[in-house]
C-alpha positions as CSV (number, residue, x, y, z in Angstrom):
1,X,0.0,0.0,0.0
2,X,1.1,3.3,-0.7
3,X,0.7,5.7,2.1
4,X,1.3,9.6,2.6
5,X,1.6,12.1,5.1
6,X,1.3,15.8,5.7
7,X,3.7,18.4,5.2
8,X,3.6,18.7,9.0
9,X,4.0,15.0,10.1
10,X,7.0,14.6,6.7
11,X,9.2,17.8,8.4
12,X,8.8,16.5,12.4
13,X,10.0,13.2,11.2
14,X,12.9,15.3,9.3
15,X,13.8,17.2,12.3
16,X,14.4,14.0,14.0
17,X,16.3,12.5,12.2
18,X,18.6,15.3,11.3
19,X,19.1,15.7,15.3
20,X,20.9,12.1,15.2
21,X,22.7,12.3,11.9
22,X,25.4,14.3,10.7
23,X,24.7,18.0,9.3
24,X,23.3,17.5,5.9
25,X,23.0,13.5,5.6
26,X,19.2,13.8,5.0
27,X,20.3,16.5,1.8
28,X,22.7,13.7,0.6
29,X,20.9,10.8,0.7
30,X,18.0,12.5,-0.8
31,X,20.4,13.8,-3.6
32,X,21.6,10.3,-4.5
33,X,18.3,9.1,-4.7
34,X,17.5,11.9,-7.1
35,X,20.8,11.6,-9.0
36,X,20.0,7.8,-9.6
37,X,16.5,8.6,-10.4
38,X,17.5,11.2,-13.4
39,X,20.6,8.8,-14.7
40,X,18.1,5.9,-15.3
41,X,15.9,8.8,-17.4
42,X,19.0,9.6,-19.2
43,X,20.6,6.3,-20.3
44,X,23.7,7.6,-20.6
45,X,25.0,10.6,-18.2
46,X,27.9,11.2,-19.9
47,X,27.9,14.0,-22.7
48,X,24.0,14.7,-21.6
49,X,22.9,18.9,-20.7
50,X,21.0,18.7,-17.4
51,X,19.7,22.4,-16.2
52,X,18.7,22.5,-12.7
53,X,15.6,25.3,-12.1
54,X,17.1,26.1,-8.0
55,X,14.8,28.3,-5.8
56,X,16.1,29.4,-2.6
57,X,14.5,26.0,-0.2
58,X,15.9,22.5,0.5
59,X,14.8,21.3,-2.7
60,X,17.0,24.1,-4.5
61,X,19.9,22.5,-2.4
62,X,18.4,18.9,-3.6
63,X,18.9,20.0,-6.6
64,X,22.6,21.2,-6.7
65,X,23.6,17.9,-4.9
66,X,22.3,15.9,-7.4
67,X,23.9,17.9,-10.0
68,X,27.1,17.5,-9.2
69,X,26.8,14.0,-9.0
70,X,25.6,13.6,-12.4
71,X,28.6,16.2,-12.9
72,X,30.6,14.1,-11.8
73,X,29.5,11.1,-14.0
74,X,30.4,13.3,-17.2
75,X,26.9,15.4,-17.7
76,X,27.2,19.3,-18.4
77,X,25.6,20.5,-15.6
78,X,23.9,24.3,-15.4
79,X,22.1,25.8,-12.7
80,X,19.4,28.3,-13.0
81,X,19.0,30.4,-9.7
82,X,15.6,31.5,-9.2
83,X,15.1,32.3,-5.3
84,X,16.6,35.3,-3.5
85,X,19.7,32.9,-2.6
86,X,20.8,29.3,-3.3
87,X,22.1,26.9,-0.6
88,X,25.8,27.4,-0.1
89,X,27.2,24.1,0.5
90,X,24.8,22.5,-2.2
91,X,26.2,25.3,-5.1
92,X,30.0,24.9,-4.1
93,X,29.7,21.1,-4.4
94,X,28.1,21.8,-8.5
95,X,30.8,23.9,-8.8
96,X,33.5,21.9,-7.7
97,X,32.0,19.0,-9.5
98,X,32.4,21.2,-12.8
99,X,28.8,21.9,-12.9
100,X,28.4,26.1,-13.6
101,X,25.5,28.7,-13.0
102,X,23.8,30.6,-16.0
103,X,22.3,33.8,-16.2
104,X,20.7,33.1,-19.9
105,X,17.9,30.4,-19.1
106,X,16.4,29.8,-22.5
107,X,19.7,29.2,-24.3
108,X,20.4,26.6,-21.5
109,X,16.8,25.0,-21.8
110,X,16.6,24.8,-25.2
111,X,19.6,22.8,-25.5
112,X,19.2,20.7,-22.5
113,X,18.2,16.7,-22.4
114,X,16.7,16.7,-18.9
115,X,15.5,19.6,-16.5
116,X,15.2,19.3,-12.7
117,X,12.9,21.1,-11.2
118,X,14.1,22.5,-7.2
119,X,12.1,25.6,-7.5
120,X,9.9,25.4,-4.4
121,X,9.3,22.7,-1.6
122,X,6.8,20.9,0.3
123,X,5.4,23.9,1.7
124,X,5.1,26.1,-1.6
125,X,1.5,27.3,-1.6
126,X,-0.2,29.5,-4.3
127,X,1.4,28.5,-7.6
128,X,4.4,29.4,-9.3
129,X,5.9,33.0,-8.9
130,X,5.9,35.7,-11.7
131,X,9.6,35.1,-12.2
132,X,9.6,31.5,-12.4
133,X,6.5,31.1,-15.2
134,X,8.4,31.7,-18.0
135,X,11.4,29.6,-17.2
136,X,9.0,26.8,-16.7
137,X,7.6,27.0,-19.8
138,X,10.5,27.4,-21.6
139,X,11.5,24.1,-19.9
140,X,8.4,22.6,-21.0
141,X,8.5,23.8,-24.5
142,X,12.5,22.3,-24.8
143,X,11.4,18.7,-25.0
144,X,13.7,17.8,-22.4
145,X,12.7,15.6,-19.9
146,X,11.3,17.3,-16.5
147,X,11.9,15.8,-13.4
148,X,10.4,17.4,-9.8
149,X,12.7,17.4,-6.5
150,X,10.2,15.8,-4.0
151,X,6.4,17.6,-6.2
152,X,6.0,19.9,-8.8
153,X,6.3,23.2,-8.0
154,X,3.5,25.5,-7.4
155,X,0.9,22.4,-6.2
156,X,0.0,22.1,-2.7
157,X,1.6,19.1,-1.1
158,X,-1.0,18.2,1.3
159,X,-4.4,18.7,-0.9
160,X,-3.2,18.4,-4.2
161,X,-4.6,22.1,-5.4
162,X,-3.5,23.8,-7.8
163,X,-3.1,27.5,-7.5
164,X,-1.7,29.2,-11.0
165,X,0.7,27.7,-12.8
166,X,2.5,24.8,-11.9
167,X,5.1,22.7,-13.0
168,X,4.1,19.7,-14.9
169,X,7.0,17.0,-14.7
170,X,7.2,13.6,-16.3
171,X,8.5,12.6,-13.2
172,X,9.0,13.4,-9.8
173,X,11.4,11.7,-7.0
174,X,9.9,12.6,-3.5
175,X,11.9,11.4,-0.3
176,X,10.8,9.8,2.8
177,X,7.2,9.3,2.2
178,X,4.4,10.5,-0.8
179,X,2.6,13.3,0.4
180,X,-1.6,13.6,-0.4
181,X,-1.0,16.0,-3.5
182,X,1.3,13.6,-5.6
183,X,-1.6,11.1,-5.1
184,X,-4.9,13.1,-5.9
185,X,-5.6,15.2,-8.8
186,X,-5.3,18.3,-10.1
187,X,-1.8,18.1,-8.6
188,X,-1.3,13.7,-9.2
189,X,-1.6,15.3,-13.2
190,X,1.4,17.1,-12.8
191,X,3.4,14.8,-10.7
192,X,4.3,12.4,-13.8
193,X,5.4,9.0,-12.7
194,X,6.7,9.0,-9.3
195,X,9.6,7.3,-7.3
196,X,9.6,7.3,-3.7
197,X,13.9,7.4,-2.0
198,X,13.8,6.0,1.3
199,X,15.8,8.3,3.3
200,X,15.0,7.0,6.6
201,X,12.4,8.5,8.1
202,X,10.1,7.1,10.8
203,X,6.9,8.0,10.2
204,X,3.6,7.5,12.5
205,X,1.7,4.0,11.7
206,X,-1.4,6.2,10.5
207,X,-1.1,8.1,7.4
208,X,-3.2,11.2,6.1
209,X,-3.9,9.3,2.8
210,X,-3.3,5.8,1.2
211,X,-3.6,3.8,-1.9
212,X,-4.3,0.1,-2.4
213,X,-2.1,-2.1,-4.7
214,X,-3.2,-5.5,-6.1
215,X,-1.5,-7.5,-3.2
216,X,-3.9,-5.2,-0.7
217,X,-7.1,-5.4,-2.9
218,X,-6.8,-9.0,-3.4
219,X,-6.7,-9.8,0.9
220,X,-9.9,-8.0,0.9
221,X,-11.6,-9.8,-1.8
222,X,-14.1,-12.4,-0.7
223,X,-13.3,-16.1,-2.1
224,X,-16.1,-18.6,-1.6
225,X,-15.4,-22.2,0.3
226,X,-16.6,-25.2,0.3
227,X,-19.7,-24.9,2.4
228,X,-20.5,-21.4,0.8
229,X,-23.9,-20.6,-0.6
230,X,-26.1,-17.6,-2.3
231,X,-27.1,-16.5,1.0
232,X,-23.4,-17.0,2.6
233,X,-22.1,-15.0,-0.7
234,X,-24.4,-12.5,0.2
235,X,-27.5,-11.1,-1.2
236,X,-27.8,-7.6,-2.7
237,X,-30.3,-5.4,-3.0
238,X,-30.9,-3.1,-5.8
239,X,-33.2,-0.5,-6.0
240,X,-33.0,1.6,-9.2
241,X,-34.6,2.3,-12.5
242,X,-37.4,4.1,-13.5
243,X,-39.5,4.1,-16.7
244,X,-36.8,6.8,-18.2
245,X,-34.3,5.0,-16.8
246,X,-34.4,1.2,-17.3
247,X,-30.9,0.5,-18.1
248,X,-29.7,2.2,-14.9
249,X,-31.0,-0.7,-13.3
250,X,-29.2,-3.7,-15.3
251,X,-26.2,-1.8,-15.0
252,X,-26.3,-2.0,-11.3
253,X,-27.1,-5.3,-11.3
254,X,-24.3,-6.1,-13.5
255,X,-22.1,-4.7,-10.9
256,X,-23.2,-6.7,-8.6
257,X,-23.7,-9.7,-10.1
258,X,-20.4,-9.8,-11.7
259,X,-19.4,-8.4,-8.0
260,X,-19.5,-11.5,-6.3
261,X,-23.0,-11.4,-4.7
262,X,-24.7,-14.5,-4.3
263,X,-27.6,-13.4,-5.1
264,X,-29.3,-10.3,-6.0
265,X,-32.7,-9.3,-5.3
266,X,-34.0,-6.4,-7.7
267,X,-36.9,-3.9,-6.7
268,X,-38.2,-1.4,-8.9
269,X,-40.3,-0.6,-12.6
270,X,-37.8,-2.0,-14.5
271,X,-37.9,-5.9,-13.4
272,X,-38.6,-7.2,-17.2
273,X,-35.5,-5.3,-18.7
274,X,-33.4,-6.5,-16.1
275,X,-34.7,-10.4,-16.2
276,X,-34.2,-10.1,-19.9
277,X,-30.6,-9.2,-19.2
278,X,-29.5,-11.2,-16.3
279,X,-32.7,-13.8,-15.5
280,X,-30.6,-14.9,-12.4
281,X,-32.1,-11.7,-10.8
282,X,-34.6,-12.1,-7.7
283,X,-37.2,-9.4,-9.0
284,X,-40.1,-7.8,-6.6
285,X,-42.6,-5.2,-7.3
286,X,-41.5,-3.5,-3.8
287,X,-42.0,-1.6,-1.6
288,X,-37.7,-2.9,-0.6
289,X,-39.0,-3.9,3.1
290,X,-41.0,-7.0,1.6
291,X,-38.7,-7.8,-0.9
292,X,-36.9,-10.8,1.0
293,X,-33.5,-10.7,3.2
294,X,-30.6,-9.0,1.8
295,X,-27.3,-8.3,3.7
296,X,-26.8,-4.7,2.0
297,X,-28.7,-2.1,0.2
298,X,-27.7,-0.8,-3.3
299,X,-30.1,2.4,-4.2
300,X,-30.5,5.7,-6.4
301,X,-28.9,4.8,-9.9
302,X,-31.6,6.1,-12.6
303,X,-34.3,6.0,-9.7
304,X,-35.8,9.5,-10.7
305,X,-39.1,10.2,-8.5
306,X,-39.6,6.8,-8.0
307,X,-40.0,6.2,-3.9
308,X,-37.7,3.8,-1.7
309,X,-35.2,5.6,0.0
310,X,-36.6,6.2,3.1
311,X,-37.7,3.0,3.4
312,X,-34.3,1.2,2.8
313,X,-32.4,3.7,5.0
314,X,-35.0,2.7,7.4
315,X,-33.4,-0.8,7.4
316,X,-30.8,-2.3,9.7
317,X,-28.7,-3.2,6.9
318,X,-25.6,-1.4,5.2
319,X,-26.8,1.2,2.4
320,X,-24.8,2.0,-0.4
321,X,-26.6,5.4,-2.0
322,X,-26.1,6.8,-5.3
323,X,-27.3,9.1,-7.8
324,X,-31.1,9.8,-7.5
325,X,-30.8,8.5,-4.1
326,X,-28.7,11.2,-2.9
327,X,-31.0,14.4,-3.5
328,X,-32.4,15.9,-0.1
329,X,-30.7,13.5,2.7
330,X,-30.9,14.2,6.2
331,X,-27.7,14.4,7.5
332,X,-29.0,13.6,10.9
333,X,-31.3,10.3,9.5
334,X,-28.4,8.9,8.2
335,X,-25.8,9.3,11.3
336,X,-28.2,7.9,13.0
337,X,-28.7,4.7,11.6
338,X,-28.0,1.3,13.3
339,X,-26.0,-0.1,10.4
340,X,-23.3,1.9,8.1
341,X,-24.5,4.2,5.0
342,X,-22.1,4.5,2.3
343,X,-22.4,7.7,-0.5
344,X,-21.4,7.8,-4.3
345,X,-21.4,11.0,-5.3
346,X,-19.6,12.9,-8.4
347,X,-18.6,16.3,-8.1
348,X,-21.8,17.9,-8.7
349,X,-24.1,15.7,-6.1
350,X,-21.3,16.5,-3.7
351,X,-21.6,20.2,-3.9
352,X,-25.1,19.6,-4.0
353,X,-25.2,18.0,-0.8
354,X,-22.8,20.1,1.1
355,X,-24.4,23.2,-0.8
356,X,-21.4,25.2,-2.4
357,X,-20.5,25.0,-6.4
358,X,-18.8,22.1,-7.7
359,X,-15.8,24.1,-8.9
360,X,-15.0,23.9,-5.2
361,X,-15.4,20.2,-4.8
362,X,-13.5,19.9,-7.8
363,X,-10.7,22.2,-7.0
364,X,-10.5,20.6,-3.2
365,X,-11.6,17.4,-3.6
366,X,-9.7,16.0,0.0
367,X,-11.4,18.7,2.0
368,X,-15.0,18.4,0.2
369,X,-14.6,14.3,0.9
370,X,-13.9,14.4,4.1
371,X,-16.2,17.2,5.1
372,X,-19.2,15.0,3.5
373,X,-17.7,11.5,5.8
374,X,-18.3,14.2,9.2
375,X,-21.8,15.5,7.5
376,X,-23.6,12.8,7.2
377,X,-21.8,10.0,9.2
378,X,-21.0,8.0,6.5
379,X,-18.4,6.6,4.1
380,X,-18.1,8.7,1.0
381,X,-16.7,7.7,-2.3
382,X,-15.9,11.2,-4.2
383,X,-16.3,10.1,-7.7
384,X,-14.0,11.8,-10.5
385,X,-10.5,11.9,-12.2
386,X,-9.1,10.9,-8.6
387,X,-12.1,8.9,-6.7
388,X,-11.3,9.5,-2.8
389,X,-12.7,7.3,0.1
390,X,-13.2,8.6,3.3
391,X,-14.2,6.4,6.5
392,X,-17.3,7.8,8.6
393,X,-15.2,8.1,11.3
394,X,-12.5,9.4,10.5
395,X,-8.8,8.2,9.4
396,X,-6.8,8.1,6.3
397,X,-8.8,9.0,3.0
398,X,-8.4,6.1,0.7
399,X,-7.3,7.3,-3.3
400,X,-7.8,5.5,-5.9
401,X,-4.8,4.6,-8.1
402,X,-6.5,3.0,-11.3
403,X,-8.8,5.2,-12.6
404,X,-8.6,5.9,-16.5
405,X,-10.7,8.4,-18.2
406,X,-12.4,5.9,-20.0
407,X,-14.9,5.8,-17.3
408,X,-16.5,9.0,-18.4
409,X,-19.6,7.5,-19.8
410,X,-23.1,7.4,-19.0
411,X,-23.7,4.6,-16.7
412,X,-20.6,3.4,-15.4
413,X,-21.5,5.0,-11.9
414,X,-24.3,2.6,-11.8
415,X,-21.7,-0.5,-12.1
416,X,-19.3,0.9,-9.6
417,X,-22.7,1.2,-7.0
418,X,-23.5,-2.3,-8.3
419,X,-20.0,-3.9,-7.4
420,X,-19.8,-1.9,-4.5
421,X,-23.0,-3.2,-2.8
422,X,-21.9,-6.6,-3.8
423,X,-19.0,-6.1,-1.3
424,X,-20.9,-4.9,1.7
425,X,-23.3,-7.7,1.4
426,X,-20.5,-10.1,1.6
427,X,-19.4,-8.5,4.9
428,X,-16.7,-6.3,3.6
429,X,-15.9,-3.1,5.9
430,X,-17.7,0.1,3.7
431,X,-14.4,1.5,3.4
432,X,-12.7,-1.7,1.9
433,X,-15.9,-2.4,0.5
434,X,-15.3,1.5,-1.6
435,X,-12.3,1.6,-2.2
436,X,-12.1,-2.4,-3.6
437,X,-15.2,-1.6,-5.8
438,X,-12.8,1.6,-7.1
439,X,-10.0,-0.7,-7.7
440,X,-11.3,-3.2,-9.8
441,X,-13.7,-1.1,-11.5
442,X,-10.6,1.1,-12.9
443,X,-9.2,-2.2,-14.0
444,X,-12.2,-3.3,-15.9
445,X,-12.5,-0.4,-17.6
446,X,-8.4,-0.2,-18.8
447,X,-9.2,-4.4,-19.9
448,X,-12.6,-3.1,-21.5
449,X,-11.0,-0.1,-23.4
450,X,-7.6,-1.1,-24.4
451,X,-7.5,2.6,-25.2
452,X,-10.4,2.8,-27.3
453,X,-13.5,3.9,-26.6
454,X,-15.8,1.8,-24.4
455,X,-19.7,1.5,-22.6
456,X,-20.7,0.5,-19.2
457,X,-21.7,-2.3,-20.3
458,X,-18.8,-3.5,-21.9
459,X,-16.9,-2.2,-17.9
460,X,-19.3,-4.8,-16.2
461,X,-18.7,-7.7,-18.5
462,X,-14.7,-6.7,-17.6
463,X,-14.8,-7.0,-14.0
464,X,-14.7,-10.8,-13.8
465,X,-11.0,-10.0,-15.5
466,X,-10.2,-7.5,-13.3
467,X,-11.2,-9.4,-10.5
468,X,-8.3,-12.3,-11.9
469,X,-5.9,-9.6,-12.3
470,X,-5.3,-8.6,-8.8
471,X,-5.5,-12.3,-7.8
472,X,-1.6,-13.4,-6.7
């Protein structure tokens, strides 16, 4: 699992360490790491132009280290100096190394193979300043490769905002631990592919944020036994559709179908498209209380006017709500229910719900998913280019790392609810239960579209892969 950690927790776990090494080991090892990172980008150091953008932080002094390593190792090393000052003991070592400063930066840029970026640090907040804009988009417009010392500079470490312009690396080296912004877009968009140097820090067991790998996914995956049945699987219960609407409601029973529920018992107008798609399907007229035992709700995709919720958060069972389902909740009703509530909103039904514009939720997607979890008492998946998880009560926000923009199509919310209710009824915590449904569902839809373009549909029919993919 990857894990990240505030600004705040990364520099107390600095300050510790530098009080038991020597003055400036923590620079060094970081500067190897980033030396070894931008030689494996190169191929061959020898005979390659590397310009290093240095503001006046650590990550400046990052920056020169590194340089004269690659210095060192043959490469025609410039420096850039951006800030009001560079670190001392970081410029003499490029210097001594053979490494030189520059005054002209677009004559160095436009010749140069690779670019480091060491303009700001980990607590750089507001975007890039006037002076720096232009360099970086030179840098950009050079073709070189652009690689970020620790994050890009001008996006906010801990939220992953982006205020103004901002570097956008193809790849960026952080130290110690990943911090929130490298994982959750806008920032994660300019971050590039990222490479973590252990510098030896000891972090706190909690983290601010994670993100699941297959290994983690495939421990929370429910695998039936021997003795297992439908109702031991688990039984779902969808409630979706409407006359407008039918194939809202053989998507979500797709999902949860090809999910892993045992059985899934269907309520609502659109019982005849869904048999006709998947005749497995338990279907009832309603109302949902006298549709049969379920082990876990699924309602609101394509539901329209059509009644039910109250009724099914009135149960004692875990509610996954979507869509439809989410207009007008009571944020009281649904922290106090006896069993947990999980919410599936996209950036619009989010703002909706905690009533500002969806600019903001878009803009600050950490905050607006964590203040919806405290709201309403409940586990929130924040659907978008980054989906985010965050626990009712509290804890590290879960981020999605397999999302694709494939999934931008009509519908393939309705799978993800699907799937996701699949999980809860087979006893899955909600948050595993989210964030495993997020998983796979970004895998089905990268085996579905093999870059072209693809349906919901053709996501559900891929989760079965997906589902093997994660599998050891």
């Amino acid at each position: 699992m990857r894990t990240a950690y505030r600004v705040e927790t990364v520099r107390a776990a600095e300050a510790e360490s530098m009080a038991r090494l020597p003055e400036g080991a923590l620079m060094r090892r970081a500067a190897a790491g980033l030396a070894a990172a931008c030689a494996g980008l190169l191929g061959r150091v020898s005979g390659a132009r590397v310009v290093l953008l240095v503001g006046s932080g650590d990550n400046g002094g990052d920056a020169l280290y590194a340089g004269a390593r690659l210095a060192r190792r043959g490469a025609g090393v410039s420096a850039v100096l951006l800030g009001s000052r560079a670190h001392g003991a970081g410029l003499a070592a490029l210097t001594a190394a053979g490494g030189r400063v520059v005054e002209d930066a677009p004559e160095a840029l436009a010749r140069a193979d690779l670019v480091v970026d060491g303009i700001t640090g980990i607590g750089g907040r507001g975007g890039l300043r006037p002076g720096a804009v232009d360099v970086v988009r030179a840098a950009r417009e050079s073709g070189a490769v652009l690689v970020a010392v620790d994050l890009p500079s001008g996006v906010d470490a801990d939220t992953g905002e982006v205020a103004g312009e901002a570097v956008r690396a193809d790849a960026t080296v952080t130290f110690g631990a990943y911090k929130p912004g490298l994982l959750i877009d806008p920032a994660r968009e300019h971050a590039g592919a990222l490479r973590l140097v252990d510098i030896g820090l000891a972090l706190p067991p909690v983290p601010d944020a994670e993100a699941l790998q297959h290994e983690d996914v495939a421990r929370l995956l429910p695998v039936p036994a021997g003795e297992s049945d439908k109702y031991r699987r688990g039984v779902v219960g969808v409630v979706a559709g409407s006359a407008r609407y039918p194939g809202a409601a053989v998507l979500a029973v797709s999902g949860a179908l090809r999910g892993g529920a045992g059985a899934v018992r269907y309520v609502g107008p659109a019982g005849d498209a869904v048999l006709a798609r998947h005749p497995e399907t338990l279907v009832h007229a309603g109302p949902p209380a006298k549709a049969g035992r379920v082990q876990a709700w699924v309602i609101g995709p394509g539901l329209g006017d059509t009644p039910g919720v109250d009724d099914v958060l009135g149960s004692d069972v875990p509610v996954l709500v979507d869509a439809d389902g989410l207009r007008d909740l009571d944020p009281a009703a649904l922290r106090a229910r006896p069993a947990p509530t999980v919410l599936t909103p996209h950036a619009g039904e989010a703002a909706a719900l905690l009533g500002t514009a969806r600019q903001d939720v878009e803009s600050r997607r950490l905050e607006a998913v964590r203040e919806l979890a405290e709201r309403y008492g409940a586990t929130v998946l924040l659907k978008g280019s980054t989906t985010l998880v965050a626990p009712a009560g509290g804890g590290p926000v879960r981020v999605n790392p397999t999302g694709t923009p494939w999934l931008a199509t009509a519908g393939s919310g309705d799978v993800l609810s699907g799937l996701a209710g699949s999980l809860l009824a087979a006893g899955l915590d909600p948050l595993d239960a989210a964030s495993a449904a997020a998983y796979l569902h970004g895998l089905a839809a990268r085996h579905a579209s093999r870059g072209a373009p693809v349906a919901a549909c053709d996501v559900a029919e891929a989760l079965p892969a997906a589902w093997r993919d994660v599998q050891p």
